[in-house]
N, C-alpha and C positions, 0 to 999 in steps of 0.2 A: 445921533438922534437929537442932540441940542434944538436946533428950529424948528421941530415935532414938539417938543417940550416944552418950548415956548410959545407955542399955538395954541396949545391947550390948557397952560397957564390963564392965558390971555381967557379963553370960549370961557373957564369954569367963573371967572368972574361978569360975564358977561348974560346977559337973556337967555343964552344957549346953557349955559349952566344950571338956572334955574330950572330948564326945559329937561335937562338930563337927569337931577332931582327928582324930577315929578316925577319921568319913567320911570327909574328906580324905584319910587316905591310902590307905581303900580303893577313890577314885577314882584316885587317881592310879596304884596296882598294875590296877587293868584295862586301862588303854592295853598293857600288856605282853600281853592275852592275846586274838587274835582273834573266840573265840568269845564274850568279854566284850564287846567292845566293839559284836558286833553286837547280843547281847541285850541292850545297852543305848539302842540303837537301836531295835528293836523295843519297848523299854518305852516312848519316848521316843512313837513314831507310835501306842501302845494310850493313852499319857496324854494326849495332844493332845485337847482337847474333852472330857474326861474325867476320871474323880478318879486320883490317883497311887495309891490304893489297888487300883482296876480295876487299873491300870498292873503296878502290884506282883505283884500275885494272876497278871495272863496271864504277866507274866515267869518266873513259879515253876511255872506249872502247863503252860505250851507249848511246843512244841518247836519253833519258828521254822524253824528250817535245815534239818528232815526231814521235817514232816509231807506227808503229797500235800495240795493243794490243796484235794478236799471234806472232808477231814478237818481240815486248818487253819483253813475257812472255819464249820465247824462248830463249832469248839472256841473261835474268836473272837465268835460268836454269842454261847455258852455264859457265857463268863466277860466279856468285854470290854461285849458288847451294844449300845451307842452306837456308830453308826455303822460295825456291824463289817464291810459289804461295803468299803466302800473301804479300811478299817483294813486289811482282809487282801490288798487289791489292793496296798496300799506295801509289806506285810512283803515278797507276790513279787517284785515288781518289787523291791525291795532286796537281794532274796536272788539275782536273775538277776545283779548286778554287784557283790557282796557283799568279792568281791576286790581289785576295785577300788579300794572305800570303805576298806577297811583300808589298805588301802596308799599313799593320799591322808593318811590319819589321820596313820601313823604315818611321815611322811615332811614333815609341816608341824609347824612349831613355833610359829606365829601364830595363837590362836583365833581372830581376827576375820576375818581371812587364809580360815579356814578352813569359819569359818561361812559367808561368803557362798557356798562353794563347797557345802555341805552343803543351804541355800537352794534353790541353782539344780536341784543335781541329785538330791537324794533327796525322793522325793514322801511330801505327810505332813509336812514337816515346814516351820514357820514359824520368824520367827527367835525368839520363845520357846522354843521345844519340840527345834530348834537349837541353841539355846545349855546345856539342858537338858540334852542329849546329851551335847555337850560338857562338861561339866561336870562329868559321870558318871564322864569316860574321861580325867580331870586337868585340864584346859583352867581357868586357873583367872582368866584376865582377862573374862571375859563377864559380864551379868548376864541371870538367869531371871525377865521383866517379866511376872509375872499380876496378873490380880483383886487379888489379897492384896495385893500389892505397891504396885499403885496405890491402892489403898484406905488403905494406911499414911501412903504418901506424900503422900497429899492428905490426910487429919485432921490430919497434921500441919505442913501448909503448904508445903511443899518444893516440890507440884509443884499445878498446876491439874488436873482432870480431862483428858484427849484425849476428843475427841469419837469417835476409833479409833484403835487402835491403830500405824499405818503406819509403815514404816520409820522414817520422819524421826521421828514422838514416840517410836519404840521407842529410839534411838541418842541423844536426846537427855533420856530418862530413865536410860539409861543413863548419859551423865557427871553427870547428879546423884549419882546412887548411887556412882561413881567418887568423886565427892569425899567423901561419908559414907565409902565404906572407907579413904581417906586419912587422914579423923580419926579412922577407930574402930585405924587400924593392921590392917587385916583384905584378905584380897585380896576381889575380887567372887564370888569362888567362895565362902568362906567366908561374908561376909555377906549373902548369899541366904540360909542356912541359918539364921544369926540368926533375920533378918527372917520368915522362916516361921516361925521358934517364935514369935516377938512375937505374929504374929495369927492363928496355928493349934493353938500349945500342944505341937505334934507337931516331929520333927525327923526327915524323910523323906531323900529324896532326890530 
């Protein structure tokens, strides 16, 4: 993982570091705001199978926490479109115990702790789109395992292809990437973001 390591050396000194910065902390000021962290959550169940773009666009243009139900189911249709019946069955069912989730959130200071609890009970979401979330909302020991990611990681030797992705490969790509942020000096929060600009160009969230 050396030329991964030195790529991201390189980004955190560069404009793109400062750009990762900035995200950083305005994950970490959402944990302080309930209504953030659930539109964060609901971006999180719009991006799952989907592009963070869609994701983005429902986050900005929906009103998760008021719409009535054919009206949410319509406007999920509209913008989200991939799979938006059941997209919009998790935002309800998320929004029926909405208080809860907050209050589990901001009451755990263990991401991992946390994710497994976000797993079990918020529907919609895996432990990508999981840790995603989290990650959104400060969480900053997780890593975000997509496509891209595996994709990097195997051209560049680090990891072999999973034949799928199931817990056990997801947590054990994760301590690869654990140890890439040890020698880049970066948390896993942080260099997810890297790593997306490496094979995306873009620096989302």
């Amino acid at each position: 993982m050396h030329g991964i390591a030195e790529e991201v050396r390189k980004l955190k000194k560069s404009d793109i570091g400062k750009l990762v910065k900035k995200r950083m902390a305005e994950f970490k000021g959402n944990k302080n705001y309930p209504a953030k962290i659930f539109s964060e959550l609901c971006f999180c169940i719009c991006t799952a199978n989907n592009s963070a773009e869609r994701g983005l666009r429902a986050q900005e243009e929906i009103d998760f926490c008021r719409l009535p139900e054919a009206d949410l189911r319509k406007a999920m249709k509209k913008v989200v479109c991939r799979f938006y019946n059941h997209k919009t069955d998790y935002v309800l069912a998320a929004r029926g115990f909405k208080e809860n989730i907050i209050e589990k959130i901001q009451a755990t200071r263990d991401g991992k702790e946390l994710r497994e609890w976000v797993v079990k009970n918020v529907n919609g979401l895996g432990y990508k789109e999981a840790s995603h979330f989290l990650r959104n909302i400060g969480f900053e020991d997780l890593a975000i395992i997509d496509f891209h990611i595996v994709d990097l990681l195997v051209k560049n030797k680090a990891i072999k292809r999973p034949k799928t992705l199931t817990r056990k490969n997801y947590l054990k790509i994760e301590e690869k990437l654990a140890e890439l942020a040890d020698k880049t000096k970066t948390t896993l929060a942080e260099l997810d973001l890297y790593l997306w600009y490496l094979e995306t160009g873009k620096v989302l969230k």
